[in-house]
Every structure is written in C-alpha cells, then in structure tokens.
N, CA, C and O of each residue as an XYZ file, in Angstrom:
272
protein
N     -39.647     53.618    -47.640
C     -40.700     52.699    -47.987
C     -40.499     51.417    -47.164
O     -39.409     50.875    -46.982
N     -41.656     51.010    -46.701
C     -41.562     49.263    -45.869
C     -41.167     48.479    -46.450
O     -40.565     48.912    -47.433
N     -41.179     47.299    -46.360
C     -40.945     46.059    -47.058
C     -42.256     45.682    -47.937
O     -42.339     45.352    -49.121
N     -43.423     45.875    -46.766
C     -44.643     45.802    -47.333
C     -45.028     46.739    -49.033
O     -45.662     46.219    -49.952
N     -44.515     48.003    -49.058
C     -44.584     48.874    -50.004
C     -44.113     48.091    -51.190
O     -44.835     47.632    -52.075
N     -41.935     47.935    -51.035
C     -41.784     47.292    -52.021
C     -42.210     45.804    -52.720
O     -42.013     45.503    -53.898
N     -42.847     44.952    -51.680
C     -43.904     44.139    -52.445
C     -44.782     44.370    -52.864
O     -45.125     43.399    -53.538
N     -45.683     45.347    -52.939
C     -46.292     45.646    -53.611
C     -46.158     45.791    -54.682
O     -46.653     45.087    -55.561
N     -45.306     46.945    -54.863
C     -44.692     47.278    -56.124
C     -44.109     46.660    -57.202
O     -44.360     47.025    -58.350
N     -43.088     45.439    -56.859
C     -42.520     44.417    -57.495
C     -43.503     43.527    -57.571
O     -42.995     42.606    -58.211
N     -44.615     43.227    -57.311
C     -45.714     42.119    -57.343
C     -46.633     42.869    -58.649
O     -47.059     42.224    -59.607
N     -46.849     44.465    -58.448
C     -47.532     44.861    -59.764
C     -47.168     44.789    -61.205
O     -47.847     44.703    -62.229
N     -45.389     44.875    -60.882
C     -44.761     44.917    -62.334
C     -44.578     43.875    -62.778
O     -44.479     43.759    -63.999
N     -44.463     42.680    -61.865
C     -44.640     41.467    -61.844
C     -45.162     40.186    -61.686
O     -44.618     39.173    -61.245
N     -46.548     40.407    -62.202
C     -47.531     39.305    -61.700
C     -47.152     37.629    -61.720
O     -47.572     36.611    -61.170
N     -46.386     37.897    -62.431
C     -45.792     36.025    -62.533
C     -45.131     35.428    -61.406
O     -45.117     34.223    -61.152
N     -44.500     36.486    -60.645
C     -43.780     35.632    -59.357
C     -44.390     35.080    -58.097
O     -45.438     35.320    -57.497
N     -43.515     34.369    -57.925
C     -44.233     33.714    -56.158
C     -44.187     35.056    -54.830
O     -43.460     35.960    -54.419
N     -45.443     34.436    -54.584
C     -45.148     35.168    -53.484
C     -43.696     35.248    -52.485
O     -43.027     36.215    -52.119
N     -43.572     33.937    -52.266
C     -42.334     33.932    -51.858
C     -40.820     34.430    -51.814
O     -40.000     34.494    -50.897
N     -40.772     34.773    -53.235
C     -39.749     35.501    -54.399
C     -40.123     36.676    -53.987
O     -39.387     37.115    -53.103
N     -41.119     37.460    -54.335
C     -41.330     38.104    -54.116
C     -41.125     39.367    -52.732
O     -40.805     40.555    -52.687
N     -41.583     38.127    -51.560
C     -41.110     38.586    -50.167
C     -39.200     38.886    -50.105
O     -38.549     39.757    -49.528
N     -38.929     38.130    -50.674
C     -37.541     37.944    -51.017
C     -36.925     39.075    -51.324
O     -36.032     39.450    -50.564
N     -37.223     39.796    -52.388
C     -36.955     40.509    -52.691
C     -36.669     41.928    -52.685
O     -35.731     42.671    -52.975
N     -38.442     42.048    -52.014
C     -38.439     43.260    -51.647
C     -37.852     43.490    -50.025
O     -37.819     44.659    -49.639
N     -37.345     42.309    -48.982
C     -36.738     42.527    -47.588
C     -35.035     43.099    -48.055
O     -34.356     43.901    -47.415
N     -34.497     42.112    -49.889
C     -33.342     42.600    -50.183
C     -32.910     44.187    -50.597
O     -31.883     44.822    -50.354
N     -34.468     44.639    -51.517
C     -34.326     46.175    -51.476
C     -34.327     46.612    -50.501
O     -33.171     46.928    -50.219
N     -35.375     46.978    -49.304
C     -35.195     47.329    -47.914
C     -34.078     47.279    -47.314
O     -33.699     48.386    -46.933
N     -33.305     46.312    -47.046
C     -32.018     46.429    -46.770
C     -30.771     47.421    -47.481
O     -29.850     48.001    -46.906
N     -31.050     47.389    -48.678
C     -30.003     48.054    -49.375
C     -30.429     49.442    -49.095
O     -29.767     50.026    -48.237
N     -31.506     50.156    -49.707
C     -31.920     51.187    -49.427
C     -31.737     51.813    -48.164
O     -31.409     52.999    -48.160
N     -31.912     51.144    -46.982
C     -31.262     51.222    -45.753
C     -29.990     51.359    -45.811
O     -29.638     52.437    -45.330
N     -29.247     50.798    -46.152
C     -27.759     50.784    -46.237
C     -26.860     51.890    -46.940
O     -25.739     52.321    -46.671
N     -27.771     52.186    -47.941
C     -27.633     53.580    -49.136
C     -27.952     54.892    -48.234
O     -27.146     55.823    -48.267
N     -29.175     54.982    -47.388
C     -28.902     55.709    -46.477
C     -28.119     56.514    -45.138
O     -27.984     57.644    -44.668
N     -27.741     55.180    -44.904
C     -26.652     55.377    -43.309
C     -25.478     55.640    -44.227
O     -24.638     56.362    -43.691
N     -25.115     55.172    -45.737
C     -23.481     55.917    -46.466
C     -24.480     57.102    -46.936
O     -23.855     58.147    -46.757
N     -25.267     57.277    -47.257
C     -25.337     59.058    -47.579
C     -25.353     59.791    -46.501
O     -24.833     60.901    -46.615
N     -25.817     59.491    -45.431
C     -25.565     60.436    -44.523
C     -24.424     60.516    -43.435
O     -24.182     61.394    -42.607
N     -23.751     59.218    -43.725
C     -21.799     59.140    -43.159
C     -21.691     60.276    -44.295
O     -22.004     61.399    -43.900
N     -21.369     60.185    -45.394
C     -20.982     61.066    -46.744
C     -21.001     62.595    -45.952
O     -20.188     63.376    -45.459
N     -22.537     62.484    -46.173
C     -22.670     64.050    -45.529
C     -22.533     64.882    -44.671
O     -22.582     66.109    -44.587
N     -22.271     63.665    -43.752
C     -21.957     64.252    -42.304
C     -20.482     65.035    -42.315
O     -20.285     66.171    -41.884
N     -19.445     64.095    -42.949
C     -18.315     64.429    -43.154
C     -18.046     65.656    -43.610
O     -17.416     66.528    -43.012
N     -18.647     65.734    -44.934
C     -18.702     66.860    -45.741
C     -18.726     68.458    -45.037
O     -18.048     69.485    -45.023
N     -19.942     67.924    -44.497
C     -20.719     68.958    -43.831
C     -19.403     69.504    -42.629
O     -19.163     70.708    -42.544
N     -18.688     68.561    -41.825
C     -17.767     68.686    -40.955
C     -16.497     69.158    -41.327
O     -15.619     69.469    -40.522
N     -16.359     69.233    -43.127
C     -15.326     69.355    -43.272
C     -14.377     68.159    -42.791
O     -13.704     68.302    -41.770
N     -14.340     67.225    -43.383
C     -13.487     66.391    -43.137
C     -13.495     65.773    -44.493
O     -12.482     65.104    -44.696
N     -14.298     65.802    -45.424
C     -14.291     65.551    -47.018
C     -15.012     66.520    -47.962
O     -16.225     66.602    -48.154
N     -14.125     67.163    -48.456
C     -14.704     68.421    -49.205
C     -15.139     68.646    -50.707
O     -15.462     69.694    -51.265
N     -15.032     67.016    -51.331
C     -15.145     66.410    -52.471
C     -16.777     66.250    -52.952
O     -17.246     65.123    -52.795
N     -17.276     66.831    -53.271
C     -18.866     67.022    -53.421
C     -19.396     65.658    -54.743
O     -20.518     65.161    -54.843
N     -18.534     65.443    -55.342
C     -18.717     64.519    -56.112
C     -17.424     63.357    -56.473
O     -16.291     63.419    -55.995
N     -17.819     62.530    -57.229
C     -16.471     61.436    -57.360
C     -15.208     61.954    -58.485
O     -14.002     61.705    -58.466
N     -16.007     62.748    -59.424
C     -15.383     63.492    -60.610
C     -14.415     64.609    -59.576
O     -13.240     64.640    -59.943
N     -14.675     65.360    -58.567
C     -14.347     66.300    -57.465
C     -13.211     64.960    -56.886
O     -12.067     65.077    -57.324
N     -13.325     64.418    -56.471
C     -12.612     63.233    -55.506
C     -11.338     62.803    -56.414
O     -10.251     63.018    -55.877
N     -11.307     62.194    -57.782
C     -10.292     62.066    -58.623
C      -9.347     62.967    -58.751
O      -8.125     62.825    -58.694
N     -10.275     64.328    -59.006
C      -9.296     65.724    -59.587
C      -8.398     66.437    -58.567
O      -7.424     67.166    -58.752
N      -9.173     65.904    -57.104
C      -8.360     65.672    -55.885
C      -7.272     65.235    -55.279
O      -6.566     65.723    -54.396
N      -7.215     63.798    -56.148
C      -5.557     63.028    -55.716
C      -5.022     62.986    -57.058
O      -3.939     62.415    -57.186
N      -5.534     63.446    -58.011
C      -4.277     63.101    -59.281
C      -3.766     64.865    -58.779
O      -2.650     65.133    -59.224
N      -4.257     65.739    -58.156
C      -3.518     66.985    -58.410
C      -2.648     66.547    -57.218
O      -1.643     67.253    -57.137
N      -2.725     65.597    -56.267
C      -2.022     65.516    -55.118
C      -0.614     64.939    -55.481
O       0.489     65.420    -55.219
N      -0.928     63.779    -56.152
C       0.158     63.067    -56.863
C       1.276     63.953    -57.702
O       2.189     63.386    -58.302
C-alpha cells in the first residue's frame, strides 16, 4: 500500500486529525511495513537456503534449550 492509501485509511477511522498528523503517520506505517518486508524475506531467504531451519520462534527456543 502507498503512503497515499494509508492516509486514507487512518483519515477515515479518524476524522478528528490534522492533516498533517495524519501525513505523519501514515509515511511512519509505510516505512515500517517496508521494513517488515525486507526481514520477512531475509527470514525466508535463509530458511529457504537452509541456513535457519526454525520455521517459527516456539521452533527457535526448542532449538537452543535442546542445544544447551
């Protein structure tokens, strides 16, 4: 989704804010969401390569306490 999208969206659920706030906000989701992307697909890449074979975090724990 654009930036444009998530203002939208946060402007519908939220008619009280400034525009300004608003712009604000939704450039901070955009970013994150971006950011959530490039680690899911580092994640997966790995995975996929076999270089982390831990499919979940519950998988990842049960991983090093059996290592320990």
């Amino acid at each position: 989704m654009t930036t444009t999208g998530y203002e939208k969206r946060i402007a519908e659920a939220n008619p009280g804010l400034k525009k300004g706030k608003v712009q604000r906000l939704a450039v901070r989701i955009a970013k994150r969401a971006e950011q959530m992307r490039e680690e899911f697909d580092f994640y997966e890449s790995c995975r996929i390569l076999g270089i982390l074979t831990d499919t979940t975090a519950r998988d990842a724990v049960r991983n090093v306490e059996a290592q320990a």
